[in-house]
N, C-alpha and C positions, 0 to 999 in steps of 0.2 A: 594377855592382859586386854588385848582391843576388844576382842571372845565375850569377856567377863562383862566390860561394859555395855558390850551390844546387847549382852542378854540380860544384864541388870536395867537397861532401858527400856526393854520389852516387857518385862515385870513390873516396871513403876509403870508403865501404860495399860497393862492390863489390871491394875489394882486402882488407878484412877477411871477404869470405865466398866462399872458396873455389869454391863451388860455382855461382857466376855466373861464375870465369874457366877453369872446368873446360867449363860447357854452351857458352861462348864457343869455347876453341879444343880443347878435350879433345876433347870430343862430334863435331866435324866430322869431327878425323883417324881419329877411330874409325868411326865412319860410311861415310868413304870408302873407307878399309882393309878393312872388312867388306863394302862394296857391289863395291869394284873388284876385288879379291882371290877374297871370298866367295860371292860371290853373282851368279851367270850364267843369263843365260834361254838359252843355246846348249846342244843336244844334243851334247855329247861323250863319246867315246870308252862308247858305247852297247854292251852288250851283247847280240850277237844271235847268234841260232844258226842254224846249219848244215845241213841233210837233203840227201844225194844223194844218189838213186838210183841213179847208173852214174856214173862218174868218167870224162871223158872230157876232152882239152886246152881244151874252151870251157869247160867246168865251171870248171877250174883259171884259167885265164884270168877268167872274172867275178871268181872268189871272192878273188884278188889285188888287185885293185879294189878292195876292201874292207878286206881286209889292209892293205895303204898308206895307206888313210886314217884322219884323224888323229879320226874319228866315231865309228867302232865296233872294238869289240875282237870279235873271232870266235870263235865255240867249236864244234865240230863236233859229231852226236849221230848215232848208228844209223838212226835212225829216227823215227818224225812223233813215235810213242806218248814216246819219250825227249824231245823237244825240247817237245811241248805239259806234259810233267809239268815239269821245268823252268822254266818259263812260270807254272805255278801255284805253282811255290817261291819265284818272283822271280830267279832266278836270272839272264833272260834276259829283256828288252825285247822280241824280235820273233823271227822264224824266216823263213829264206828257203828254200822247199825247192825243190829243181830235180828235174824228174821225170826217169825212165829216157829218155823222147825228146827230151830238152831239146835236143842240138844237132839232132838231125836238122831240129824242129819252131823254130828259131830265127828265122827270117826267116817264119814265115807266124803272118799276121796273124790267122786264123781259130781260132786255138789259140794258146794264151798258152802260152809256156814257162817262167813263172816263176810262184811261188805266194807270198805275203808276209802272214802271219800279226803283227800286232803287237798288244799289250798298250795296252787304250785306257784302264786306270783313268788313267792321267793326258793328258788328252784334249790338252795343249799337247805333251807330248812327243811324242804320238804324231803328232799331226800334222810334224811335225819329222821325226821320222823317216820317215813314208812320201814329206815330200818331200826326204830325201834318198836313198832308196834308188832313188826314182823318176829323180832325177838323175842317180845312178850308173851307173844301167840305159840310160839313153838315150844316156851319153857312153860306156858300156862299145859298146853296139851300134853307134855310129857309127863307132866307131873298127875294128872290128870288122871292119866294112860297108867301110871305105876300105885297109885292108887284102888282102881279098879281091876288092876291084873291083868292088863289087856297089852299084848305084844304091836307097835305101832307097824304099819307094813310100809313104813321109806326104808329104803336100802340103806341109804345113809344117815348115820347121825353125825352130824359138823360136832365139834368142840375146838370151842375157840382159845386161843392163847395169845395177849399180846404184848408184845417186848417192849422195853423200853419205856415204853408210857402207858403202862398195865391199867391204870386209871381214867384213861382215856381224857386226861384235864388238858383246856383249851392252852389254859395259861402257861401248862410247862413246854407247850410251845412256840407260845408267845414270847415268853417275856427273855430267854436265850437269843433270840432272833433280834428281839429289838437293842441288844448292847446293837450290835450292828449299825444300823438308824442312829442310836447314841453319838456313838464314835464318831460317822460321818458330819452327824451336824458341829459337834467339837474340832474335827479336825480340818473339816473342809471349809468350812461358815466360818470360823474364826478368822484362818489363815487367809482367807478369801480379801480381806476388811485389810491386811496389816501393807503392803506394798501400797494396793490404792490410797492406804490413808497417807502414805509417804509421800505419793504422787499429786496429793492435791494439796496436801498444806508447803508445799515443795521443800520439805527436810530432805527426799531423797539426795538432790544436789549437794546439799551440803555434805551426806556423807559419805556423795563418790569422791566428791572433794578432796577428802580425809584417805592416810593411807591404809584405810581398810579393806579388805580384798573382796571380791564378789563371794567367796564362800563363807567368809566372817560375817559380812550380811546377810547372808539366807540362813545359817545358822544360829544365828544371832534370834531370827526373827522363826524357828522351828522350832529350838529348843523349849522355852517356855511353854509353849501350843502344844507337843507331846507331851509336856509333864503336867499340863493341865487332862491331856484326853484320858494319860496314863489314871489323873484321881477320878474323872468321871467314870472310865470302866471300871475300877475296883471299888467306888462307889454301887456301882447298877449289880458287879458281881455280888455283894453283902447283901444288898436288897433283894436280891433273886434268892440267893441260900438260904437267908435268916429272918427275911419277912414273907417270902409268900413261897418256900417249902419248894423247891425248884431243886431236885436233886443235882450233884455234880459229881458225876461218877469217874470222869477223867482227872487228869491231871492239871491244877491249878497252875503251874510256871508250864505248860503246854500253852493256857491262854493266854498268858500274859505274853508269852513270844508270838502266837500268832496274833493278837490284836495288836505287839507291837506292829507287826510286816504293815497290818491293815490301817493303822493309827500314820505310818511312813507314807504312804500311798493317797490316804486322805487329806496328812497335810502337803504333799506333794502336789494334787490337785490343785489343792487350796492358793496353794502358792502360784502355779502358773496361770489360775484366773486371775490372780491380784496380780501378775504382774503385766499381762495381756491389757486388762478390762481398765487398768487406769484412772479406775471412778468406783467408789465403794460402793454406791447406789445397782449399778449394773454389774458388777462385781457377785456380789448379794443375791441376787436374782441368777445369775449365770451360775453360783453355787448351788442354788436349790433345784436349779432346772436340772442340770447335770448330774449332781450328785445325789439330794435327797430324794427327789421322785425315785430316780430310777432304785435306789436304795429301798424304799420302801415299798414297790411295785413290782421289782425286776427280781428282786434277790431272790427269792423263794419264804421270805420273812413270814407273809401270809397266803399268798398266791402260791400254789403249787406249779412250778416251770415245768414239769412233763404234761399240766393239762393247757399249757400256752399255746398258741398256733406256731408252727412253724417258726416261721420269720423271727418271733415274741424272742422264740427258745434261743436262736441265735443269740439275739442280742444282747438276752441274758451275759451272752460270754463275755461282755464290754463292760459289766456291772461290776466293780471289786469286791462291792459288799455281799455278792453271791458266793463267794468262795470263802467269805468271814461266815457268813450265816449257818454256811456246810460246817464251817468246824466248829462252831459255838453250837448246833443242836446235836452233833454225835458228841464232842465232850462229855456234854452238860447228863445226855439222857441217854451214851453207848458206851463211853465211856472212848480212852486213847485207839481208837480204831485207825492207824495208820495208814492204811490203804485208801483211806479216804482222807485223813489229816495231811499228808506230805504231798499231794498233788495240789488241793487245793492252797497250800501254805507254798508252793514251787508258784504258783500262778502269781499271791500275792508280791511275791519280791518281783517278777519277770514286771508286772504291771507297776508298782511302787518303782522300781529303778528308773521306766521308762521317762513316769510323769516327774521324776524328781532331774534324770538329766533335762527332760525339756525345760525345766524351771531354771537349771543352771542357766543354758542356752539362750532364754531369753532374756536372763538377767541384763538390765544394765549396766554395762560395763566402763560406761567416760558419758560426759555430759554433752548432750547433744546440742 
């Protein structure tokens, strides 16, 4: 009965302060609308330009290849001196110039007949783009090659095949990664807020006062905060499946038990800032410093952790939301690959038990 009221008090507190049922489901949809909509690691529709020396049917022929696809938009210039100023204006990502002997020189391997100038301040694009112009180029010539009957002399011909995310789209790796980020700000930012707000309007007192036990109070003050993170993930899950086509090839109660471990560990956090920090205001701030950056930064969410330094990698192993990220992008896009779900889901409980006994331990337990 004591139970019931503790968590019936933490429900009429979070239905009188708006801005717990906004980070709950506000914050997700916006989040995902802005990740899945907004925000693409895919080079598209690139601006590149154009030099030809002698216009000849191969010319016209590559340069359609390009045209059709759905990567780069084309723009033609006179000349190298036209397309490098260009380039310094930003106008133009890269330059493909084809010289006056481009078809005679086409099949000899001794002389390049293509020249690809790109634009490296942004060192992700640019690799993007030279492997796609390099793609373009190899299926333009092969095609090219069977056309005219002509045997190519590489030894090798690559054929590619890619698993998982056959499509190569940014978002269906985006938008799995960010439940993650989700969760943490619901779990850990809420809970973060609920002890220090005890602590300064001084309710706490009154209800060590009362003979409710230190686990009636944390529980008390957990249970609503997971059954809110619980609606924000099966919100962001429905928005991933059914508005922006995010396959789920695993198993759906796989996630829901690991985002519970993840959602346990969050508000575990959550709770032993608030009960440390004593001030919501610094509370707040030690939540996001702790939790979300690293969250957003450390997981592998967008940043890939094998091309971190050293140390980075490490640290990674501190981050919980890195071993939620591991199991929401194999679910979603490998489907129940256990060898990689049961360690990472072994990590989350060892890490959730840890910060959840420190939050017992520091509980207050008599009035000081």
């Amino acid at each position: 009965m004591r139970l019931r009221g503790l968590v019936r008090k933490e429900f009429l507190q979070v239905w009188r302060d708006p801005s717990s049922l906004a980070i709950a489901f506000v914050l997700p949809v916006f989040l995902l609308l802005l990740f899945g909509y907004g925000v693409s690691l895919d080079a598209k529709h690139v601006p590149i330009g154009w030099v030809i020396d002698k216009s000849t049917p191969e010319t016209s022929s590559f340069m359609a290849a390009f045209q059709h696809s759905e990567y780069f938009q084309t723009r033609h210039y006179p000349n190298m001196a036209a397309a490098k100023q260009a380039m310094q204006y930003q106008d133009i990502n890269a330059i493909i110039h084809l010289r006056e002997d481009f078809s005679r020189e086409l099949f000899q391997q001794d002389s390049p007949a293509i020249q690809v100038i790109i634009n490296g301040v942004d060192a992700n694009t640019a690799r993007l783009i030279s492997g796609y112009v390099q793609g373009a180029w190899n299926a333009w010539l092969t095609h090219l090659a069977e056309v005219r009957g002509i045997t190519l002399s590489s030894p090798v011909i690559a054929k590619q095949r890619i698993w998982y995310n056959s499509a190569v789209l940014s978002k269906d790796f985006l938008v799995p990664g960010l439940i993650a980020v989700i969760m943490t700000l619901i779990g850990a930012l809420l809970t973060a807020m609920v002890m220090a707000r005890e602590w300064e309007r001084g309710t706490l007192e009154a209800m060590i006062a009362t003979p409710v036990t230190v686990g009636e109070v944390l529980l008390g003050k957990l249970i609503p905060y997971y059954l809110l993170g619980m609606g924000g993930m099966l919100l962001a899950i429905g928005m991933a499946v059914f508005l922006f086509d995010v396959p789920l090839r695993g198993s759906f109660w796989v996630l829901l038990l690991t985002g519970t471990l993840f959602l346990l560990l969050a508000l575990g956090m959550g709770l032993l800032i608030s009960i440390v920090s004593k001030n919501q205001f610094v509370a707040g701030q030690i939540a996001i410093i702790v939790t979300f950056l690293p969250a957003f930064i450390l997981s592998g969410f967008i940043f890939d952790i094998s091309s971190m330094p050293d140390a980075a990698q490490f640290f990674t192993y501190l981050v919980g939301a890195r071993y939620f990220v591991a199991i929401l992008q194999t679910v979603f896009l490998a489907g129940n690959i256990w060898p990689v779900i049961l360690p990472n889901a072994a990590a989350l409980i060892l890490m959730g038990g840890v910060f959840l006994a420190l939050a017992v331990k520091k509980a207050p337990k008599r009035l000081e």
